[in-house]
C-alpha positions as MATLAB code, in Angstrom:
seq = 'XXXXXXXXXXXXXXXXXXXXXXXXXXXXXXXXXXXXXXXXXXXXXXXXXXXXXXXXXXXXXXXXXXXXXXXXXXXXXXXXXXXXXXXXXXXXXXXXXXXXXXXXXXXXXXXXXXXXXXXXXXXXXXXXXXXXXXXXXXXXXXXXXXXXXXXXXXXXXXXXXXXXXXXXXXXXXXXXXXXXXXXXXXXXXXXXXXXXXXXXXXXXXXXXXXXXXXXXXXXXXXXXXXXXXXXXXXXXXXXXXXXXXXXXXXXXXXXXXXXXXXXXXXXXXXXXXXXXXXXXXXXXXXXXXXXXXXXXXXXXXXXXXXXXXXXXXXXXXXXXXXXXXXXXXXXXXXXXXXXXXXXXXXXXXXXXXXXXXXXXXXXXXXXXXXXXXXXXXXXXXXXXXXXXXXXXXXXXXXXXXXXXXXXXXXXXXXXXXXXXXXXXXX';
ca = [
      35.855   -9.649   14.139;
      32.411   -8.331   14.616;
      31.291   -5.464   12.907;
      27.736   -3.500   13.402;
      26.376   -1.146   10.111;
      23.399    0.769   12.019;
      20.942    2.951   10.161;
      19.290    4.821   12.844;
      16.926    7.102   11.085;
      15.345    6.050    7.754;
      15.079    8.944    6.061;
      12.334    9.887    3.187;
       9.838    7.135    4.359;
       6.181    7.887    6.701;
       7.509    7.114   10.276;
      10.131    6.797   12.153;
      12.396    3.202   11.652;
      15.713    2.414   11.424;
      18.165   -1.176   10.260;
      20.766   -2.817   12.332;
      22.833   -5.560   10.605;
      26.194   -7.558   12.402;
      28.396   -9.412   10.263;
      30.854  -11.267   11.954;
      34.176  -12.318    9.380;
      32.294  -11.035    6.645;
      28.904  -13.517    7.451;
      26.080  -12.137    8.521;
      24.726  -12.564   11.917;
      21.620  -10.629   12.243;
      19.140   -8.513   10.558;
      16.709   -5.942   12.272;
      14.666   -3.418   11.466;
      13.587   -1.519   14.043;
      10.049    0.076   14.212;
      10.964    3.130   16.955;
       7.455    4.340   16.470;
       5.240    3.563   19.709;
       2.099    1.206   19.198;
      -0.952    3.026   19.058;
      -3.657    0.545   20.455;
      -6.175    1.439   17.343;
      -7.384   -2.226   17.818;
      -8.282   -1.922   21.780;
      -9.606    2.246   20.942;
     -12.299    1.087   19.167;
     -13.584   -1.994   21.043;
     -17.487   -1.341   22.524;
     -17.777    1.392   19.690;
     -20.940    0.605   17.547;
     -20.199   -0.619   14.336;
     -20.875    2.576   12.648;
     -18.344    4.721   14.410;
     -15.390    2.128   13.738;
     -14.434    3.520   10.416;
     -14.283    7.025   11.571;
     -11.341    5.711   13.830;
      -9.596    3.357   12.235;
      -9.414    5.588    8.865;
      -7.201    7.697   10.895;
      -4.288    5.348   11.245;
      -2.871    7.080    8.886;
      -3.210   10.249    6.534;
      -1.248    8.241    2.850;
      -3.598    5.153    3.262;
      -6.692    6.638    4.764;
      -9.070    5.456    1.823;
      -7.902    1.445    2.339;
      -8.079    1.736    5.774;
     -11.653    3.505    5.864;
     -13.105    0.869    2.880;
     -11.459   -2.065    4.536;
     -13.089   -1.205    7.495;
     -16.181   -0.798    5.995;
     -16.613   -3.993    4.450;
     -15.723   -6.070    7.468;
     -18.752   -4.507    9.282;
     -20.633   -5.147    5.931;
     -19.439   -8.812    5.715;
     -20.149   -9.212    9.618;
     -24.009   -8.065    8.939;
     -24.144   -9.823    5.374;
     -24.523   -5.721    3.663;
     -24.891   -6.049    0.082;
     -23.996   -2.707   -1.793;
     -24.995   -1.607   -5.119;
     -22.542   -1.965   -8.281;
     -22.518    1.918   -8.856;
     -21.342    2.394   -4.588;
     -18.456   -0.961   -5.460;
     -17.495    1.611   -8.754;
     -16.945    4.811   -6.158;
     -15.153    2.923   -3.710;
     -12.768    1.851   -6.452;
     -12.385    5.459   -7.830;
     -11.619    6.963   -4.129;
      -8.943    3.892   -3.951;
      -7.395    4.699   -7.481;
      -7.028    8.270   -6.165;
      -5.279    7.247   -2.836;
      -3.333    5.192   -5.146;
      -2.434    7.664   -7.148;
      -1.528   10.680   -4.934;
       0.736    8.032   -2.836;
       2.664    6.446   -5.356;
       3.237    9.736   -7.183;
       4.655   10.761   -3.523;
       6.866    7.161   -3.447;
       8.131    7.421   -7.368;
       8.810   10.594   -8.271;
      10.126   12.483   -4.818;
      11.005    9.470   -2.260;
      12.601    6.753   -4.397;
      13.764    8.551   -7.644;
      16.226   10.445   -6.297;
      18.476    7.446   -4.976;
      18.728    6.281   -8.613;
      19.411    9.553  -10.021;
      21.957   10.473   -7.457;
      20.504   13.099   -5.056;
      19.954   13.105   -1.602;
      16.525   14.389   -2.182;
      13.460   15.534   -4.178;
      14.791   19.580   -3.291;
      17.881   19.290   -5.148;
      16.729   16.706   -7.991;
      14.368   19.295   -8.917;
      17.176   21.820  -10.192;
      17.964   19.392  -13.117;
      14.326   17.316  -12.775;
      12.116   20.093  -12.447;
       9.448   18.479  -14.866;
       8.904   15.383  -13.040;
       9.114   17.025   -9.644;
       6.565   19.410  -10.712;
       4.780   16.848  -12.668;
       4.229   14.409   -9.288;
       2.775   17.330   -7.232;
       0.028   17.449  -10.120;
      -0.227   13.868   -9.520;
      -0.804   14.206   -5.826;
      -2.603   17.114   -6.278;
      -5.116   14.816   -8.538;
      -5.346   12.477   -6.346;
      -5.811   14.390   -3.761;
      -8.886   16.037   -5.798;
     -10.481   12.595   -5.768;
     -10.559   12.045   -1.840;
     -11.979   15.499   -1.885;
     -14.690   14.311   -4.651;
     -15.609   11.481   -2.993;
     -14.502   11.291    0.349;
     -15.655   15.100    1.665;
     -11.759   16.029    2.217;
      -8.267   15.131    1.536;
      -7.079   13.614    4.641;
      -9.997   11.211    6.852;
     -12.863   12.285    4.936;
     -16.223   11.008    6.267;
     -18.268   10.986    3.056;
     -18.131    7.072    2.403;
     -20.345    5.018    4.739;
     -21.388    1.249    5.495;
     -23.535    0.519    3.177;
     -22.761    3.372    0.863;
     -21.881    7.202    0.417;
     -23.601    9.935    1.906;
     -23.898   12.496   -0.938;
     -22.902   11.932   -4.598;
     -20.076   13.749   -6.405;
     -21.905   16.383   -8.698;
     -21.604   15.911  -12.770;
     -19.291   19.282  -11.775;
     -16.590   18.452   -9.769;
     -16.404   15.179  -11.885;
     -15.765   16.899  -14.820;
     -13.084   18.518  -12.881;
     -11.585   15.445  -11.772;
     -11.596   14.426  -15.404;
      -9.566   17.251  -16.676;
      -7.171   16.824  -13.918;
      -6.425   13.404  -14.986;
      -5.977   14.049  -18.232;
      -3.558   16.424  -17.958;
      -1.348   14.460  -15.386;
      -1.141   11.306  -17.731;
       1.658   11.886  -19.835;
       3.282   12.529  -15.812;
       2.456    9.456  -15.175;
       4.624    7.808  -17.577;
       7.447    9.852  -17.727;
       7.890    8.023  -13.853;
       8.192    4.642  -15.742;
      10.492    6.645  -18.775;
      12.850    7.853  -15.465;
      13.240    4.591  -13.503;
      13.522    1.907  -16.257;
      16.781    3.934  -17.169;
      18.564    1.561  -14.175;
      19.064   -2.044  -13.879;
      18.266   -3.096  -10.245;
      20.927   -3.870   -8.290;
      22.200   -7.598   -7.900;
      23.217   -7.224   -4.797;
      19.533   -7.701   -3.511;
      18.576  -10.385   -5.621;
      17.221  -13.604   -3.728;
      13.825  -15.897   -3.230;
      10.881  -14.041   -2.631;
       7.612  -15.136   -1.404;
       4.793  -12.804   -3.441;
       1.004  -12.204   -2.446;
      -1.478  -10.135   -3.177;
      -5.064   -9.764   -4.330;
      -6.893  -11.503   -7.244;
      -8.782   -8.479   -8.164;
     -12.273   -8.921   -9.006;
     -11.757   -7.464  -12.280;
      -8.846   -6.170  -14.652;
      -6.091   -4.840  -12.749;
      -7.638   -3.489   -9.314;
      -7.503   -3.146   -5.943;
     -10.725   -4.673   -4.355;
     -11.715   -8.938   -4.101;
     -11.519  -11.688   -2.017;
      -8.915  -14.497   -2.826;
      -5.305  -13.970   -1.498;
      -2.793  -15.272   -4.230;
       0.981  -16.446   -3.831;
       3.164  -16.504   -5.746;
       3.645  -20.234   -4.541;
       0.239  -21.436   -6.141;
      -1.632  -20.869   -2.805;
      -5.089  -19.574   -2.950;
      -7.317  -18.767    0.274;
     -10.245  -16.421    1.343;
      -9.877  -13.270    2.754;
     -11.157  -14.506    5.941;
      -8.999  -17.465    6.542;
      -5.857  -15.469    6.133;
      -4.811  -16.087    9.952;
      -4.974  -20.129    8.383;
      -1.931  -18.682    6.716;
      -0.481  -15.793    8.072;
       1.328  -15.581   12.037;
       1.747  -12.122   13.371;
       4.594  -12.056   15.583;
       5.842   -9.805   18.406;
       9.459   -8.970   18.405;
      11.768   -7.357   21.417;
      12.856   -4.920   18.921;
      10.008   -3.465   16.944;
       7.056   -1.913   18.078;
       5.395   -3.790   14.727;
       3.676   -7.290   15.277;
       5.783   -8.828   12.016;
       3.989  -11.405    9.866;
       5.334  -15.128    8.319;
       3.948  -17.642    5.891;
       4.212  -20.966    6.206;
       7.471  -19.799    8.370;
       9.299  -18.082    5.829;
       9.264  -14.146    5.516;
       6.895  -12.859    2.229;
       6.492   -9.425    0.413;
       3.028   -7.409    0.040;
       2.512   -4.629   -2.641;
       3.330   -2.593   -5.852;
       5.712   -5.719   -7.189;
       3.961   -8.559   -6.145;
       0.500   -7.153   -7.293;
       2.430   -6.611  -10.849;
       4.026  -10.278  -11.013;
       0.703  -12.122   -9.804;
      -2.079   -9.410  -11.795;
      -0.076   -8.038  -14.958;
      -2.866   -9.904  -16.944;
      -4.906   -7.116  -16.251;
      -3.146   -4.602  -17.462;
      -4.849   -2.775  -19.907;
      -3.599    0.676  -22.759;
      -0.365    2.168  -21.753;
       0.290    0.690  -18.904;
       0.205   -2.625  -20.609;
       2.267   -2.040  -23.413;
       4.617   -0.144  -20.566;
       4.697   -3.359  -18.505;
       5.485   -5.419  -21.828;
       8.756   -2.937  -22.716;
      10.249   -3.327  -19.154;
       9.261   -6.710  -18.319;
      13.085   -7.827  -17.900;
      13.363   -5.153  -14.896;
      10.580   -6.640  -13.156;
      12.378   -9.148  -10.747;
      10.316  -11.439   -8.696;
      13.096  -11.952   -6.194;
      14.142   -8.284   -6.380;
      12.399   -6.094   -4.062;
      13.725   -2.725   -4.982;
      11.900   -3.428   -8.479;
       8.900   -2.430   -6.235;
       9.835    1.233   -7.695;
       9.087    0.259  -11.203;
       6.297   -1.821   -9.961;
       4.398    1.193   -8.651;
       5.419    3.570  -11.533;
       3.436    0.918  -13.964;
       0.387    1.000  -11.905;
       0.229    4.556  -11.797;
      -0.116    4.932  -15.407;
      -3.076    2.112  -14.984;
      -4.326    3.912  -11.860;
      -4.815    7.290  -13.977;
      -6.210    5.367  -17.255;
      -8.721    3.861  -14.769;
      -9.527    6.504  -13.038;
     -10.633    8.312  -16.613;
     -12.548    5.801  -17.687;
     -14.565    5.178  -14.676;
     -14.947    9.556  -14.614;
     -16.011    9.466  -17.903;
     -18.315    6.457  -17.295;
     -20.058    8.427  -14.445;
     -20.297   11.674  -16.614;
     -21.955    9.570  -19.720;
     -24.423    7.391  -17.286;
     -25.038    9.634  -14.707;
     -25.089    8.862  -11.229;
     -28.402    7.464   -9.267;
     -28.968    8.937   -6.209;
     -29.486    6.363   -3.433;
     -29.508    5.870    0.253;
     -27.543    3.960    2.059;
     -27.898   -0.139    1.876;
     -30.070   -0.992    4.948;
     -27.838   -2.764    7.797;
     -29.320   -4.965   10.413;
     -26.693   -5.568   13.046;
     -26.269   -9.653   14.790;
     -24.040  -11.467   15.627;
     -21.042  -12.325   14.028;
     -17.191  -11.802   12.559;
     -16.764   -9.588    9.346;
     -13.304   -9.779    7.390;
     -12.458   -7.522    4.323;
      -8.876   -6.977    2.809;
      -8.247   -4.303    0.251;
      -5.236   -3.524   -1.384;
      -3.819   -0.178    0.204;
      -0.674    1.586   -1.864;
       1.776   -0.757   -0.007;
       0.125   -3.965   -0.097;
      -2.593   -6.279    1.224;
      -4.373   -4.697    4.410;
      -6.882   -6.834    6.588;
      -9.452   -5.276    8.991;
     -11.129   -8.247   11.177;
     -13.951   -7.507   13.456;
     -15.892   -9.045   15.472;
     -19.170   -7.988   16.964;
     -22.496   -8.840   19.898;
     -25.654   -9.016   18.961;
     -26.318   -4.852   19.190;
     -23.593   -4.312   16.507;
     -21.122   -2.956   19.044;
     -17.144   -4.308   18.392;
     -16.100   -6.836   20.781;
     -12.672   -7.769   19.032;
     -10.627   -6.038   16.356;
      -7.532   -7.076   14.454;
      -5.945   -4.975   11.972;
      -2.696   -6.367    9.734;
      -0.949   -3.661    7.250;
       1.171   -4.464    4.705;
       4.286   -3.007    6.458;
       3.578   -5.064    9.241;
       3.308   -7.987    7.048;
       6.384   -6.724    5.078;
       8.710   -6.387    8.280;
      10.221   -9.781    8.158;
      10.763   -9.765    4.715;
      12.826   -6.162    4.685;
      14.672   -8.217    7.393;
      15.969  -10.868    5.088;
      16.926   -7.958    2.347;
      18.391   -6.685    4.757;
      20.673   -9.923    5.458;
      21.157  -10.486    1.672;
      21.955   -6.969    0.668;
      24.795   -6.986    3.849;
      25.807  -10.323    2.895;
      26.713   -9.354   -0.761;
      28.356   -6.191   -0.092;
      30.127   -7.128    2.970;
      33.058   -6.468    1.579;
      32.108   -2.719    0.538;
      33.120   -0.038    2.522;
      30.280    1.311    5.380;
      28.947    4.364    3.390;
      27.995    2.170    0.253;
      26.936   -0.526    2.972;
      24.661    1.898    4.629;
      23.339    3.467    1.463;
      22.451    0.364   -0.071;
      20.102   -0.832    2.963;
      18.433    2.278    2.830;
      17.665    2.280   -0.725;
      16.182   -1.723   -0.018;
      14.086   -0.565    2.868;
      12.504    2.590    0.781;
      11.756    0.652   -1.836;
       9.264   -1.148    0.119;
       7.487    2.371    0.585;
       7.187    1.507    4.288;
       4.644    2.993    6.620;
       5.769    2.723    9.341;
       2.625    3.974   11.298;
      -0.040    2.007   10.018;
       2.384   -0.660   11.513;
       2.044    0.007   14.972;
      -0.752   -1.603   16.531;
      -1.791   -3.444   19.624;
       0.940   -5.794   20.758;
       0.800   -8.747   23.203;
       3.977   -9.246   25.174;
];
């Protein structure tokens, strides 16, 4: 006897998706999710744009990751023209990213994931009993948020950040404001952690996963070069299409990614399991107490994942504010660029995982090809195969705890589903 569990509207993620599992005599047939959201051809809008209009396109894929998608975009044009930046514009760029990570993964934690494990169907109603940590994340976001301002000119697609630098410096003033922010938001930070290492995660969507992330340059960050996995692997940003095969599928509007022909998971988890060496303060010792909640093979420990770096996102966030505040800042123009010639790739880490940005360019610096992979994308065929594991396990279970399950797996990824909706050859 067939039987078909359909999620049609995944609810309390960015986008519009949706899961379709068949089991047939309790086995599992088929997995899908299904991106509904139409493709947005940001890799054909911004072919014959010079290079230095690019980022002010491609930053708008999407309002949660606009600060990965701007800086990735910037250093492929920088690595296409061989751009080398100064240390103190490499220390901004990783401030704006620890505010985009912040004021997303307070938005994931505390009012999109949370409420599945403590029983509501949303942030609304968990707030009559969880008022704190409701209120709590909105100061989160709301620091975040400050940053991008700081930094970036505005919250959403600022402009402020440039190739080969930033166009004005944040004043000693609205630093010192950032700093105060922050400091008031950190015990927030780990009352996330204090909230979700309260529940076990589920065994019902335990099974192998394939990690990957970036080696950081330094400590626990967001910025370098070298993609690890979890499988000893090690390559350069730039080779990653030696490694990873985008995919078009009849039933997503998402070009999903495989490894070595197996599915693999980008983001908060896999950053944790391949990078907790660089932990550092609270976050460390925070990492060290729940350590035995941190599944490699669970996906839905992703949650826990991202509520541990957001205690290290705020503690680095200080220190590089209070860094700025004790040094000063050196006023500088922007890094001379000399366009040729030539193919520029960057990866960053964005909230939800790795995120490439792959130009290439003619002699005048104008784009001639563009190819953008987000970690959504790249986590599609993985959610796919939680998807078959979590229906497998509970096929027995009636539909409502069936359905409910899958969409707790699927949120935990933190999906986006916009960024993942690119060009697609048919």
């Amino acid at each position: 006897m067939s039987r078909r569990i359909t999620v049609e509207e995944l609810t309390r993620v960015e986008g519009h998706g949706g899961l379709e599992v068949v089991l047939e005599g309790g086995v599992v047939k088929e997995a899908r999710f299904n991106v509904h959201e139409g493709p947005r051809f940001f890799e054909h809008a911004v072919k014959t744009m010079g290079y230095e209009k690019v980022p002010d396109v491609t930053r708008r894929i999407c309002a949660i990751c606009t600060a990965s998608h701007s800086l990735a975009s910037i250093g492929a044009i920088e690595a296409a023209f061989g751009v080398e930046v100064s240390d103190q514009t490499r220390a901004l760029r990783r401030l704006l990213l620890l505010g985009e990570m912040i004021e997303s993964h307070a938005l994931h934690v505390f009012l999109l994931a949370l409420p599945d494990d403590l029983g509501y169907p949303d942030a609304i109603q968990m707030a009559s009993a969880h008022g704190e940590a409701v209120k709590g994340a909105l100061q989160l976001k709301k620091a975040g948020n400050l940053i991008h301002n700081v930094l970036s000119g505005r919250e959403v697609h600022g402009m402020n950040e440039r190739v080969g630098g930033f166009s004005r410096l944040p004043s000693p003033q609205q630093l010192e404001e950032v700093g105060r922010l922050l400091e008031a938001v950190a015990p927030v930070a780990e009352l996330g952690v204090e909230l979700l290492s309260g529940f076990e995660p589920p065994g019902y969507n335990d099974s192998e996963n394939v990690l990957m992330a970036l080696e950081p340059y330094y400590g626990y960050g967001y910025l370098g070069e070298v993609v690890q996995v979890s499988d000893g692997m090690r390559f350069h940003q730039s080779q990653y299409l030696d490694h990873i095969e985008e995919g078009v599928y009849p039933h997503t509007y998402a070009k999903f990614s495989l490894y070595g022909g197996r599915s693999f998971m980008v983001g908060g988890l896999p950053r944790l399991v391949l990078n907790h060496g660089g932990l550092k303060g609270r976050a460390l010792s925070l990492y060290r107490e729940n350590r035995h909640l941190v599944s490699p093979g669970n996906s839905m420990c992703n949650n826990l994942a991202q509520a541990i770096e957001l205690v290290q996102c705020v503690e680095d966030a200080r220190r590089l504010v209070e860094g700025f505040l004790s040094d000063g800042l050196e006023e500088e123009g922007l890094a001379e660029v000399e366009p040729a010639s030539g193919r520029g790739v960057n990866a960053v880490e964005a909230p939800r995982g790795v995120l490439y940005h792959d130009y290439v360019f003619d002699e005048e610096g104008v784009l001639a090809k563009a190819n953008i992979v987000t970690p959504t994308a790249q986590n599609g065929a993985n959610i796919e195969k939680d998807a078959m594991v979590v229906a497998g396990n509970l096929a027995g279970a009636p539909e409502g705890e069936l359905v409910k399950a899958l969409e707790m797996m699927a949120r935990a990824y933190d999906p986006c589903i916009s960024c993942s909706v690119h060009l697609v050859r048919v």
